[in-house]
FIMARGU-342280 format. One record per residue: x, y, z of N, C-alpha, C in turn; residue in three letters. Coordinates in steps of 0.1 Angstrom, whole numbers, padded with zeros to 4 digits, always signed. Layout:
# FIMARGU-342280
XYZXYZXYZALA
...
This chain:
# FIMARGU-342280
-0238-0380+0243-0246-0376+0255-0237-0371+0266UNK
-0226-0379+0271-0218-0375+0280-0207-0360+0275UNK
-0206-0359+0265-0200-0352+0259-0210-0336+0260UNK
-0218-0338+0255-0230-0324+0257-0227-0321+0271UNK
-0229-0331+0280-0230-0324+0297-0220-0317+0305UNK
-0204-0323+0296-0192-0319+0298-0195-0306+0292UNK
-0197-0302+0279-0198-0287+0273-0204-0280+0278UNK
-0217-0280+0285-0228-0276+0289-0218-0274+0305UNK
-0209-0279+0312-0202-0277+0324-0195-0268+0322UNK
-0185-0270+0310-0177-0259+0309-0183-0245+0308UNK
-0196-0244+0300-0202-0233+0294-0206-0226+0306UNK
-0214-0232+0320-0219-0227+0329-0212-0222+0338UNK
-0197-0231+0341-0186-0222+0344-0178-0211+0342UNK
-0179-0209+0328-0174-0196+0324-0188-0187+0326UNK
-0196-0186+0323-0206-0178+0323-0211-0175+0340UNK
-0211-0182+0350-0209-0177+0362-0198-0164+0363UNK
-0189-0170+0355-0179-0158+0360-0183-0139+0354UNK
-0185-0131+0364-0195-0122+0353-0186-0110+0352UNK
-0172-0113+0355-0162-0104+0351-0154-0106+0339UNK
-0157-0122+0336-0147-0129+0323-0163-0128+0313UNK
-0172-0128+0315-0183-0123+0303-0175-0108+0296UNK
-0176-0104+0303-0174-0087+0303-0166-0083+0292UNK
-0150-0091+0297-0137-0092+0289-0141-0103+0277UNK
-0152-0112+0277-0156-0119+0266-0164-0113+0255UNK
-0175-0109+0255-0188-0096+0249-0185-0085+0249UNK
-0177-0077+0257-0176-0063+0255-0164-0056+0251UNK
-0154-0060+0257-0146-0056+0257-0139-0062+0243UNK
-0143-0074+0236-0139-0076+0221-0142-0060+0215UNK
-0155-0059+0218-0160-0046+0207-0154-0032+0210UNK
-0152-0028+0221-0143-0019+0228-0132-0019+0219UNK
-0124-0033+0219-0111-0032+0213-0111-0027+0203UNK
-0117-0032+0190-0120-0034+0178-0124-0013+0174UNK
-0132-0014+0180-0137+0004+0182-0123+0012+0179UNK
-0119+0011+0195-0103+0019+0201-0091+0014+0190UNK
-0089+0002+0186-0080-0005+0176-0081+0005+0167UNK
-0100+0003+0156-0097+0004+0145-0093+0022+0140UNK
-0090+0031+0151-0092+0045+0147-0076+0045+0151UNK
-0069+0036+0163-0054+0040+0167-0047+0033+0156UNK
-0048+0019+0150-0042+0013+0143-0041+0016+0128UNK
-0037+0029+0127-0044+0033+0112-0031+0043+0104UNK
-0025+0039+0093-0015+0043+0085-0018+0054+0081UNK
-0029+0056+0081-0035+0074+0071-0028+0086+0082UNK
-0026+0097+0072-0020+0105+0080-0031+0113+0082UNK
-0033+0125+0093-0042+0138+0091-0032+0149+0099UNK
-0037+0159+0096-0030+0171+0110-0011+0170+0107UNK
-0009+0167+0103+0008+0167+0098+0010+0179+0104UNK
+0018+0186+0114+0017+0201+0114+0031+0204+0104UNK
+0028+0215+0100+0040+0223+0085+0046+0235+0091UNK
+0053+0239+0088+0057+0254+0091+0062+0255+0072UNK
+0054+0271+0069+0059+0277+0050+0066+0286+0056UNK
+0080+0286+0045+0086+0298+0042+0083+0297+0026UNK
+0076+0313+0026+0076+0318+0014+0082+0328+0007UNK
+0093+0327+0001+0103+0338+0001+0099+0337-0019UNK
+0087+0337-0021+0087+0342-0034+0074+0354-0037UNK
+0073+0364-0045+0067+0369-0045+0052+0371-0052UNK
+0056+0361-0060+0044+0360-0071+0030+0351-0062UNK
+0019+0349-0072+0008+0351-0067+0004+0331-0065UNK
+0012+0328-0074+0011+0313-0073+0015+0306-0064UNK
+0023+0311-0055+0033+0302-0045+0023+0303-0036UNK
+0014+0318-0031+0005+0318-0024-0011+0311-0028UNK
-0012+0307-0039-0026+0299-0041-0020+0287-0036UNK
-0011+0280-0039-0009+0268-0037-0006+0271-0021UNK
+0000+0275-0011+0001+0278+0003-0017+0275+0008UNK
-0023+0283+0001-0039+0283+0002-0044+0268+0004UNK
-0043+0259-0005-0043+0247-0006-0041+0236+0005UNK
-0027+0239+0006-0023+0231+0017-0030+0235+0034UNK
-0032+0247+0034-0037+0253+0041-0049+0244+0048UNK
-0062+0245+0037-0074+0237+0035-0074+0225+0034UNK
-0065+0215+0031-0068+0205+0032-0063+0196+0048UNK
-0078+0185+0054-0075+0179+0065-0060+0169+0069UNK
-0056+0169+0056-0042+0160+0058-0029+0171+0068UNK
-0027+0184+0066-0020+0190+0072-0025+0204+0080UNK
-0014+0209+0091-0022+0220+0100-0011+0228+0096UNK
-0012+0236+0089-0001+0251+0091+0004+0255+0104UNK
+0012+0256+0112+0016+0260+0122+0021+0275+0118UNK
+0026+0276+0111+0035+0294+0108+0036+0296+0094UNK
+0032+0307+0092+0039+0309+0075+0047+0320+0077UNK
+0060+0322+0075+0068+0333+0074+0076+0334+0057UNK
+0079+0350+0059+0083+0354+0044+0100+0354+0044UNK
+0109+0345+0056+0122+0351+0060+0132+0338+0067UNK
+0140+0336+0060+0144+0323+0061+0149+0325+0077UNK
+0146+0306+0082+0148+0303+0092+0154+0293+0094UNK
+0159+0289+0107+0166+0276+0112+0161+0266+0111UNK
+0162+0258+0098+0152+0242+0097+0155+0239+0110UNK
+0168+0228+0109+0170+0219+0117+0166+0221+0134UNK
+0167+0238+0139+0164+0240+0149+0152+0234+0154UNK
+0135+0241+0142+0120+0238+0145+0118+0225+0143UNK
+0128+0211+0133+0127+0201+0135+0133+0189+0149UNK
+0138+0200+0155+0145+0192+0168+0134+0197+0180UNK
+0128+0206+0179+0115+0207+0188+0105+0202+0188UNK
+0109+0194+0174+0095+0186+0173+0080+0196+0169UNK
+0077+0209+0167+0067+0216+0165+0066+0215+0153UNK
+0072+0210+0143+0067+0205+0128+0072+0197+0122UNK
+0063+0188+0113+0069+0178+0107+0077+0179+0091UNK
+0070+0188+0085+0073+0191+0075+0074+0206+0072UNK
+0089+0213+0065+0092+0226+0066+0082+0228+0046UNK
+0080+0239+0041+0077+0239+0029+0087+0249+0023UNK
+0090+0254+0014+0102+0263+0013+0101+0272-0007UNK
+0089+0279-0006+0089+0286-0016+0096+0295-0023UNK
+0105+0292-0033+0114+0306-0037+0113+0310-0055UNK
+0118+0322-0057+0114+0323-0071+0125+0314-0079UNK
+0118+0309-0088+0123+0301-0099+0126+0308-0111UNK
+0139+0308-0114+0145+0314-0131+0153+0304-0135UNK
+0152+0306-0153+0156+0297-0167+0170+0300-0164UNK
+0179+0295-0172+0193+0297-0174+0195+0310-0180UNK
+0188+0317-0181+0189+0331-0187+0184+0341-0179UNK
+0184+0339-0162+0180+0346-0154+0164+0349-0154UNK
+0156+0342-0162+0144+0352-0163+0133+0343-0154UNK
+0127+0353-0151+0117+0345-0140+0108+0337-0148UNK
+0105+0324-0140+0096+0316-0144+0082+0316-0136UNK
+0072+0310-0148+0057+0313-0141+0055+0309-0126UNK
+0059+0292-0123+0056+0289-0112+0066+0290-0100UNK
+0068+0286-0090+0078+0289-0078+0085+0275-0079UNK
+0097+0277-0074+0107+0264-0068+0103+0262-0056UNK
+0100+0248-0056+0096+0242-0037+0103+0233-0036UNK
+0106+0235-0024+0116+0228-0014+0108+0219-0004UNK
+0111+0205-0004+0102+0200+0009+0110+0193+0015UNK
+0111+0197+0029+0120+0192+0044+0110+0185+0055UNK
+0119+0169+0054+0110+0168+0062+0114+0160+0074UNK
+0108+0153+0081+0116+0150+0099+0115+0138+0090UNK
+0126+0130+0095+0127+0112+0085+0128+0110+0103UNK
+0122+0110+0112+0122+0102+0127+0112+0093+0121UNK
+0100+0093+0117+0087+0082+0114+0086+0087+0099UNK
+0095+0076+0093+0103+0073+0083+0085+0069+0071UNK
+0078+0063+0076+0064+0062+0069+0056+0076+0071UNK
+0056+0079+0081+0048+0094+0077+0050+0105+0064UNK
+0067+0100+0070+0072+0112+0062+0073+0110+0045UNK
+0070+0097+0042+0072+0093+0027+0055+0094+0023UNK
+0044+0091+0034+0035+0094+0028+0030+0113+0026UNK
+0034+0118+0036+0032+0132+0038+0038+0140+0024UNK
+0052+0135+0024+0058+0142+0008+0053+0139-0004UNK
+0048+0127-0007+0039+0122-0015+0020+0129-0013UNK
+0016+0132-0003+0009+0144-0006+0008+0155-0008UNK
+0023+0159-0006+0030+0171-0007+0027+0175-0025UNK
+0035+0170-0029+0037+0164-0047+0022+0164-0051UNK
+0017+0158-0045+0001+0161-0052-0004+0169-0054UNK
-0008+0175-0044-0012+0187-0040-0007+0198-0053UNK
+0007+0198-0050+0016+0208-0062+0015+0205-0077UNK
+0012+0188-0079+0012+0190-0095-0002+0190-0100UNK
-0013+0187-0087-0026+0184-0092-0029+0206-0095UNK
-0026+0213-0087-0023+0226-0089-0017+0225-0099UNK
-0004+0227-0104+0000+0233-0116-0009+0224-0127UNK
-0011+0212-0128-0021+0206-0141-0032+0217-0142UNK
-0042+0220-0132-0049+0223-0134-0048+0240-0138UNK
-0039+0243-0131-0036+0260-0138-0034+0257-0152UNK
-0031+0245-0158-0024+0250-0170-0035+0243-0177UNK
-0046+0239-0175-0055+0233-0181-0064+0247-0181UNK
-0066+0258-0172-0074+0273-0172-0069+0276-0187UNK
-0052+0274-0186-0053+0286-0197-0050+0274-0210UNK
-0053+0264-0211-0058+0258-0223-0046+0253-0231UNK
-0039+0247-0217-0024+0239-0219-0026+0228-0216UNK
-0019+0215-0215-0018+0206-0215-0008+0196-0214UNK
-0004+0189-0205+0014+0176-0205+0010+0172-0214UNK
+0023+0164-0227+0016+0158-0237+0018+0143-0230UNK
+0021+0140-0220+0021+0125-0216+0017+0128-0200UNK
+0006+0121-0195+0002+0123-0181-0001+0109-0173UNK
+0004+0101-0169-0001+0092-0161-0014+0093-0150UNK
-0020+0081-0152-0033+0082-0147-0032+0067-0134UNK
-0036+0064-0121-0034+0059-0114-0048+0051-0110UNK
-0052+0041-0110-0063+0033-0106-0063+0026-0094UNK
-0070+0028-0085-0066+0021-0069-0080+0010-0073UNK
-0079-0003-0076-0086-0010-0074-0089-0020-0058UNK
-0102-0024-0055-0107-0029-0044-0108-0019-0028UNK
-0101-0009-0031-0099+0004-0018-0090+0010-0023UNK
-0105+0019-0037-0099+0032-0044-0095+0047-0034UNK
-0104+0046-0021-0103+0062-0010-0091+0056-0001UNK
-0084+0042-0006-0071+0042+0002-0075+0044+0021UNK
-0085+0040+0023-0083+0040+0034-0079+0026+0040UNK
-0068+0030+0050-0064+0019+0060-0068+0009+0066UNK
-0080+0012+0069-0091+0006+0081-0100-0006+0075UNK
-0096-0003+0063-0104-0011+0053-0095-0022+0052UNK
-0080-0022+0053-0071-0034+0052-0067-0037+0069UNK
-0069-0029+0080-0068-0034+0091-0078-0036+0095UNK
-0091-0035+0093-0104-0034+0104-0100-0055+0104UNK
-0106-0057+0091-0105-0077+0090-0093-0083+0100UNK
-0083-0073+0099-0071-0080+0107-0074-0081+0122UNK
-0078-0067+0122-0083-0069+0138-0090-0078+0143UNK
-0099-0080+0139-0115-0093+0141-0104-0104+0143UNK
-0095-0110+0134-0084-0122+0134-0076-0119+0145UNK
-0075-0107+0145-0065-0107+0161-0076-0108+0174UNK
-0085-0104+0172-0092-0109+0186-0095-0118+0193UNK
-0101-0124+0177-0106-0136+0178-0093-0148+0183UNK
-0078-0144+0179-0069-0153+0186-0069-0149+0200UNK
-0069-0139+0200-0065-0135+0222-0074-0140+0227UNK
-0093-0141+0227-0101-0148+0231-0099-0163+0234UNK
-0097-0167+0223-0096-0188+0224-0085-0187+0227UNK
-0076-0184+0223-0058-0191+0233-0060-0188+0252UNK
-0067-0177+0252-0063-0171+0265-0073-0180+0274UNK
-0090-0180+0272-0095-0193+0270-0093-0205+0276UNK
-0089-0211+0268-0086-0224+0265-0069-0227+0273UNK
-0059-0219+0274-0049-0222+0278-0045-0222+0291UNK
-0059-0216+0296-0061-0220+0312-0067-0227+0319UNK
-0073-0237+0311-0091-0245+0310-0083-0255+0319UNK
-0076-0263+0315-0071-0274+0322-0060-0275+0332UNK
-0053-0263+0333-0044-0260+0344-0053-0257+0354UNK
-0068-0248+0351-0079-0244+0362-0086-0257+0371UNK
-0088-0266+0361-0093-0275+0367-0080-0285+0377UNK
-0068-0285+0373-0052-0291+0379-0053-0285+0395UNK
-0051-0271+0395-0056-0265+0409-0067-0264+0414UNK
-0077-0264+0408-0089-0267+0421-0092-0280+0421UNK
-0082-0291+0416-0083-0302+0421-0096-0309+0419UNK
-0102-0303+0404-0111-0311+0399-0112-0322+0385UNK
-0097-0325+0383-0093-0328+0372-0093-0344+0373UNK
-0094-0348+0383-0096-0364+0388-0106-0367+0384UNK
-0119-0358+0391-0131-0362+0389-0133-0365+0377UNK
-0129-0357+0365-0133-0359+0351-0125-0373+0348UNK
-0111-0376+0351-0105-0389+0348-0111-0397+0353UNK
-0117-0396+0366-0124-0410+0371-0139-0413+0362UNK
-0142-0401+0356-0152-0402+0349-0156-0419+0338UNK
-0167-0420+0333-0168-0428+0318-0159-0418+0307UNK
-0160-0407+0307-0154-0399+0294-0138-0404+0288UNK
-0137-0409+0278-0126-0409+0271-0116-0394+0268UNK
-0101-0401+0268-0094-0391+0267-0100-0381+0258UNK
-0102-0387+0243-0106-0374+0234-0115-0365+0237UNK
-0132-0374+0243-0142-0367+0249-0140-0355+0257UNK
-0127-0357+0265-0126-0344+0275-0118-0332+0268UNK
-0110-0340+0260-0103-0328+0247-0111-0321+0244UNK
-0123-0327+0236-0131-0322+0221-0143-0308+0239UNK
-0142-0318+0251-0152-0310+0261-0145-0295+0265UNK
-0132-0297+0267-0127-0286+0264-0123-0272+0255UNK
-0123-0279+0246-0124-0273+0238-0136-0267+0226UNK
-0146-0271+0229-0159-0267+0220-0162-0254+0227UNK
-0164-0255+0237-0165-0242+0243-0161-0231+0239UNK
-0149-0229+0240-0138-0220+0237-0138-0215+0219UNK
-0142-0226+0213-0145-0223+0200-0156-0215+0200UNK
-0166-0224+0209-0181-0216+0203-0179-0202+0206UNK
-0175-0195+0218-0173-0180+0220-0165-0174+0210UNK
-0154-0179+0207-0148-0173+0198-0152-0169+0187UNK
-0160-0181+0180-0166-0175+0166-0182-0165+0173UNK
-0185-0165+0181-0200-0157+0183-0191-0144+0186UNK
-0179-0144+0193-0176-0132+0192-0164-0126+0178UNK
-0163-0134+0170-0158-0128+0158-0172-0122+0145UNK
-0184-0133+0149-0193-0127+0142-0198-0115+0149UNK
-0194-0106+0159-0201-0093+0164-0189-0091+0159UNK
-0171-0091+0162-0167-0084+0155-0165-0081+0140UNK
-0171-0087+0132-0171-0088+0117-0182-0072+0115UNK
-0198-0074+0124-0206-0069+0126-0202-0057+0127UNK
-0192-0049+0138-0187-0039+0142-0179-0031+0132UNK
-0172-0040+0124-0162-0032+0112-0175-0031+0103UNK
-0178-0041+0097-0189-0035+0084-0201-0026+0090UNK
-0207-0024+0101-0213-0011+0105-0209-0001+0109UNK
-0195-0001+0119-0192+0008+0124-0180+0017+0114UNK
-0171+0014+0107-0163+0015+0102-0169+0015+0082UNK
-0178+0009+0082-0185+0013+0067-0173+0002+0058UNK
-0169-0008+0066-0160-0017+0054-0164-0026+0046UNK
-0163-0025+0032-0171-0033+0025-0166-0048+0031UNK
-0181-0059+0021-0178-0070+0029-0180-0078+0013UNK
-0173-0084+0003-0172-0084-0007-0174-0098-0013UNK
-0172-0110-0003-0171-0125-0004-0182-0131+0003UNK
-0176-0144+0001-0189-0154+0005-0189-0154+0021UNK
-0196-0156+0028-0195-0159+0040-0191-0173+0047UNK
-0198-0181+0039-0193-0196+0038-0181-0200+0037UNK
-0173-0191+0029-0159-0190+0027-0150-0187+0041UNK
-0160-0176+0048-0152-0168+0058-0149-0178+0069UNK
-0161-0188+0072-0167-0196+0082-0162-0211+0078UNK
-0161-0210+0069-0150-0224+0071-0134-0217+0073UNK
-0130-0213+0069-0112-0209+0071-0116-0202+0086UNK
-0122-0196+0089-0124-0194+0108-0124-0211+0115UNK
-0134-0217+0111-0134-0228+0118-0122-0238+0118UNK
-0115-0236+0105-0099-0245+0105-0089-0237+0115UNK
-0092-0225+0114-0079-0212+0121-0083-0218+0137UNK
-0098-0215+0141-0099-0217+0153-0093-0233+0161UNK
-0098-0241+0150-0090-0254+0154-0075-0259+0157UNK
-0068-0251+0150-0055-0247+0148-0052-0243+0165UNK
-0055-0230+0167-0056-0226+0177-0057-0232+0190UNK
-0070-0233+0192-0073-0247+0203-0068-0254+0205UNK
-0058-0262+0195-0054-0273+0200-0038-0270+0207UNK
-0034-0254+0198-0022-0252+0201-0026-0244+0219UNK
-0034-0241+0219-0038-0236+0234-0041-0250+0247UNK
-0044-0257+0244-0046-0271+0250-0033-0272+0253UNK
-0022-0275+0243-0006-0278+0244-0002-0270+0253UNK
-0005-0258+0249+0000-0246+0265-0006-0252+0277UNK
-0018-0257+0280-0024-0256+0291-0018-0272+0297UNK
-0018-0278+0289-0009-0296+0294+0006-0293+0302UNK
+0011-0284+0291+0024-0284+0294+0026-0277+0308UNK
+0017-0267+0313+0019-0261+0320+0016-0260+0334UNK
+0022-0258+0344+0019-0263+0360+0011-0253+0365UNK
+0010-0244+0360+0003-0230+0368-0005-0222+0361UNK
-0019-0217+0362-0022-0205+0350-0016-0196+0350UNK
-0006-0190+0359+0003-0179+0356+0012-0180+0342UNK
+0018-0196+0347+0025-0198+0336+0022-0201+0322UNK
+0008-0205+0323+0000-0206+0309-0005-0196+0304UNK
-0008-0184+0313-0006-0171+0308+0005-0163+0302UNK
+0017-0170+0307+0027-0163+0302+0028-0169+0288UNK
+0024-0184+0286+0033-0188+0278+0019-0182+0264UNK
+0011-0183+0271+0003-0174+0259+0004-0162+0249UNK
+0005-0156+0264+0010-0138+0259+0023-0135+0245UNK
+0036-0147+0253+0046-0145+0246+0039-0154+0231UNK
+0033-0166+0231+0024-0167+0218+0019-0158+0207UNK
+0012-0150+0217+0002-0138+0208+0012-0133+0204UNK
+0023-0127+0210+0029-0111+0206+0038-0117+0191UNK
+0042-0130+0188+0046-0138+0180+0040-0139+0171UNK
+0027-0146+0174+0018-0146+0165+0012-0136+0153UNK
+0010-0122+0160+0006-0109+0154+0022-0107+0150UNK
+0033-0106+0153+0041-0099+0148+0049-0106+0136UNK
+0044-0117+0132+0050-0124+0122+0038-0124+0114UNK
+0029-0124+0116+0015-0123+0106+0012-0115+0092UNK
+0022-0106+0095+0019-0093+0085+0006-0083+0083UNK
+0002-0083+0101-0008-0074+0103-0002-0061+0101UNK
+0009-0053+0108+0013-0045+0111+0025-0039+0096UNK
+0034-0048+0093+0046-0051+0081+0046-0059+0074UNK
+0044-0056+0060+0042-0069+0050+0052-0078+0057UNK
+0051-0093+0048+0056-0104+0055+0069-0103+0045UNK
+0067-0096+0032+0080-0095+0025+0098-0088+0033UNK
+0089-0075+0042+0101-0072+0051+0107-0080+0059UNK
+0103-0091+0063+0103-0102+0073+0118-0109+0068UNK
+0131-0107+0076+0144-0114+0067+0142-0130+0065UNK
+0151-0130+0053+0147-0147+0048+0149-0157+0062UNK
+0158-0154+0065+0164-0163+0082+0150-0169+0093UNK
+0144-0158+0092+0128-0159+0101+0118-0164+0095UNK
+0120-0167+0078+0107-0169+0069+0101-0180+0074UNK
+0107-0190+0083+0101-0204+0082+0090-0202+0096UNK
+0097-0194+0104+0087-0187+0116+0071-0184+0105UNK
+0071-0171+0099+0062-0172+0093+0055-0182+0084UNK
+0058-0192+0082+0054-0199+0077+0042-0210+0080UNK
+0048-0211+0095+0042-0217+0104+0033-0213+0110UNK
+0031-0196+0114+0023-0190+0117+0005-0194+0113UNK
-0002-0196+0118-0017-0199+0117-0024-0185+0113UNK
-0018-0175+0123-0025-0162+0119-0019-0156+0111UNK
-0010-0161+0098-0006-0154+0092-0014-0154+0076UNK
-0017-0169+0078-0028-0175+0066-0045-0169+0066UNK
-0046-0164+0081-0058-0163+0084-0062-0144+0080UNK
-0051-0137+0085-0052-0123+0077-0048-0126+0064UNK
-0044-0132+0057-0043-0133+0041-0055-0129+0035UNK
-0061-0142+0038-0080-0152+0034-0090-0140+0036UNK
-0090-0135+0051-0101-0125+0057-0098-0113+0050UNK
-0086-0108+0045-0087-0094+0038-0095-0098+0025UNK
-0086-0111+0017-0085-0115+0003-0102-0111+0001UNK
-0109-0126+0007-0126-0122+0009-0134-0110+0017UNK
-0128-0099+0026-0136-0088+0027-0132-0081+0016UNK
-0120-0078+0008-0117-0064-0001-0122-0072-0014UNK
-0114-0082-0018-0114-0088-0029-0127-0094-0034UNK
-0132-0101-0023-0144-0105-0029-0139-0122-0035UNK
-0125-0125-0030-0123-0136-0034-0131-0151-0031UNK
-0130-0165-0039-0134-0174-0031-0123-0186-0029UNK
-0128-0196-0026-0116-0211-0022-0107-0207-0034UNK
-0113-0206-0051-0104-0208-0059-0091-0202-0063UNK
-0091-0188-0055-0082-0181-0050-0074-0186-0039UNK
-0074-0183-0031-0066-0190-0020-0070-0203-0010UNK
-0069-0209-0020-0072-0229-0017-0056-0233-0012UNK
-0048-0224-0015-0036-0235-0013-0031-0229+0003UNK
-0035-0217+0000-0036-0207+0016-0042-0217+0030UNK
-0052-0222+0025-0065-0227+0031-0058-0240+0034UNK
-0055-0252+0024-0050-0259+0025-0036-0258+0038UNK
-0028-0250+0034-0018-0252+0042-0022-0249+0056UNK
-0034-0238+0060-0037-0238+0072-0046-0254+0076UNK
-0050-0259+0069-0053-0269+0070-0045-0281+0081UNK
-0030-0277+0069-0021-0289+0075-0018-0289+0089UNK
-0012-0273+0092-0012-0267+0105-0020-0271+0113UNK
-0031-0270+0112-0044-0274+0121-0043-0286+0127UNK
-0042-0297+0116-0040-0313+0117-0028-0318+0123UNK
-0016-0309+0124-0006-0312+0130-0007-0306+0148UNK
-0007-0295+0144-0012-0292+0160-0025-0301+0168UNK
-0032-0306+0165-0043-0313+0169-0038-0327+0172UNK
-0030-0331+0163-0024-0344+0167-0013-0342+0178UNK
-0002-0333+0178+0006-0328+0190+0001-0325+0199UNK
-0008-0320+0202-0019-0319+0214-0028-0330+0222UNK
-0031-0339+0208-0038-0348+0216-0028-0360+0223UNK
-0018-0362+0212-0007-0367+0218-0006-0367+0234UNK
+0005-0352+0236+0004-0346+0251-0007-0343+0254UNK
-0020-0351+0249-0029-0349+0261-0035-0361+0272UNK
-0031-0369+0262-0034-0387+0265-0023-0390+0273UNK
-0011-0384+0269+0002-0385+0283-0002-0381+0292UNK
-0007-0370+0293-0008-0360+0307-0012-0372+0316UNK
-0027-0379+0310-0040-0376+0314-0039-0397+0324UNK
-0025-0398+0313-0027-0415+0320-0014-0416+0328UNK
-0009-0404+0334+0000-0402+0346-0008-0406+0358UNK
C-alpha cells in the first residue's frame, strides 16, 4: 500500500512536468521516424560520371541501365578521356565508369566492352557496396544478352537472402532503434530521480518515512520502467507500421528480455544517481553511459570488428544482448530456445547490477 502511493508520487511528478511528457511520448517517435530513414546502410543517388570511349552498341545499353536505375545519378557522360583523380578530389562523383573496346590476343574485337570501375575509397562501405552494384548490373546484362541469343554459363551461381531477401537496412536497424530509445528514456529518467529529490531537499521526508530502504528503490524505479516499456511498445508500433518491418516472433518473448534489459538498466541508473552530487553530473555520467553503451553494442559495427582487448567491455554491455534477441525475434522469428543463453547472461547482468545498486543504496540512504 505505501509503496503504490510512492509510485503514484513519482508518476504525478513527472507528468506535471509538460515539457518532459513531450521529450517522453513524442519525441521517442520523432526519433525513431528521423533515425529510421538517416541510420540506413542502403545506398541511392551515388552520383557517376561515364567515359565511353567504345563504339559499339552494348557499352551504350548497359550505360542505359545504370542510367535508370534509383541506386545511381549520372552526372556526365563523355566520349573523351578525362582527369579521374581531378573529378574525384571535387567531390562531384563518386564513382568514375570507364567503357573501352575490348580485343582477343589476336587483335580482334570482342562482342562486349572492357569496363573499368573507379571509385572514391573516402566512405570505404559505400564504395564496396556501389561496386558491387556496379557488377550486377553488368553481369545481370551480359547473362541476359546471352540468354536472347540462346547461350548460356555452363556454371552460374545463384544467391538466397534468407529472413530480409529486399536487403533492406531498416529492417535490421528499425529493432535496434526501439532498444536504443528505450535505453536513453530509463537511464536519463531514473538517473536524475534521486539526485532531484537530494536538491529540492525532499529526500529526508521519504527517509523519515515508514518506507523501507528497498520500498523507495523498487518506488523509484517502477516508474521509470513503466514509461519505458509504454514507450517502446509505441516504438515497436512505429517500425512495424511506419517502416513495413516484419514482426516474425513471439511477443511474450520480446516482453520478458525487455523487462530483464529494463531492470538491468534501472538499477545501473539508480547507481548513477546515488553516486552523484548534482543532476548535471548525473547527466553527464549518463550521456558518457549511453554513447558506450550504443557503441559497443553492435548497433552501428558488428561486434566481431570490436579488437579482442575491448571484448570484455562488450561483454558486459546490457544493450548488446538486447539488439541480439530484438533483431533475432523481429527478422528470425526466433524463440527462448534460440537465444536462452543470450537471455540468461543478460539475466546475470541484471542481478548483478541490482544487487550493486541496492548495496549503494542502503549506504547512501543510512548516512
Amino acid at each position: 500500500m505505501r509503496l503504490r502511493y510512492l509510485i503514484k508520487k513519482e508518476l504525478i511528478e513527472i507528468m506535471r512536468q509538460k515539457e518532459l511528457l513531450f521529450l517522453i511520448f513524442v519525441a521517442p517517435v520523432l526519433q525513431i521516424i528521423i533515425l529510421g530513414y538517416v541510420v540506413s546502410t542502403d545506398i541511392r543517388h551515388v552520383p557517376v560520371g561515364i567515359v565511353n570511349l567504345s563504339a559499339g552498341q552494348k557499352a551504350q545499353q548497359i550505360i542505359q541501365r545504370i542510367s535508370h536505375t534509383p541506386l545511381f545519378r549520372v552526372r556526365w557522360v563523355t566520349s573523351q578521356p578525362v582527369d579521374y583523380l581531378s573529378h574525384f578530389k571535387k567531390g562531384a562523383v563518386k564513382s568514375i565508369i570507364i567503357f573501352r573496346e575490348a580485343l582477343d590476343k589476336k587483335r580482334n574485337l570482342l562482342k562486349y566492352p572492357e569496363v573499368q570501375i573507379l571509385m572514391d575509397g573516402v566512405d570505404s562501405n559505400t564504395s564496396l557496396i556501389a561496386a558491387g552494384y556496379f557488377n550486377g548490373i553488368i553481369k545481370n546484362y551480359i547473362l541476359n544478352d546471352m540468354s536472347r541469343h540462346g547461350q548460356k554459363l555452363p556454371l552460374q551461381a545463384k544467391t538466397i537472402f534468407r529472413f530480409n531477401p529486399e536487403l533492406r537496412s531498416i529492417n535490421f536497424m528499425g529493432p535496434g532503434i526501439v532498444g536504443f530509445i528505450l535505453t536513453i528514456l530509463t537511464i536519463f529518467l531514473t538517473a536524475t530521480s534521486l539526485v532531484r529529490e537530494k536538491e529540492q531537499q525532499t529526500l529526508d521526508t521519504l527517509l523519515m518515512s515508514r518506507l523501507s530502504a528497498f520500498e523507495i528503490y523498487i518506488g523509484k524505479a517502477l516508474p521509470s520502467a513503466l514509461i519505458g516499456i509504454v514507450d517502446m511498445v509505441i516504438g515497436l508500433f512505429v517500425v512495424v507500421t511506419w517502416f513495413g518491418i516484419p514482426f516474425r516472433g513471439n511477443p511474450l518473448d520480446l516482453a520478458l528480455t525487455s523487462l530483464v534489459y529494463v531492470t538491468a538498466i534501472l538499477s545501473y541508473a539508480l547507481l548513477i544517481s546515488v553516486l552523484s552530487s548534482s543532476q548535471q553530473q548525473a547527466m553527464f555520467f549518463a550521456w558518457f553511459s549511453l554513447l558506450l553503451f550504443l557503441l559497443l553494442s553492435g548497433f552501428f559495427t558488428p561486434i566481431e570488428n570490436i579488437p579482442p582487448s575491448l571484448r570484455f567491455l562488450v561483454d558486459i554491455n546490457p544493450l548488446r544482448y538486447l539488439m541480439k534477441i530484438i533483431r533475432e525475434i523481429f527478422l528470425k522469428g526466433n524463440g527462448i530456445a534460440y537465444f536462452w543463453k543470450d537471455l540468461l547472461i543478460l539475466c546475470g547482468i541484471s542481478v548483478t547490477l541490482v544487487s550493486i545498486s541496492l548495496l549503494n543504496f542502503k549506504r547512501f540512504i543510512s548516512k
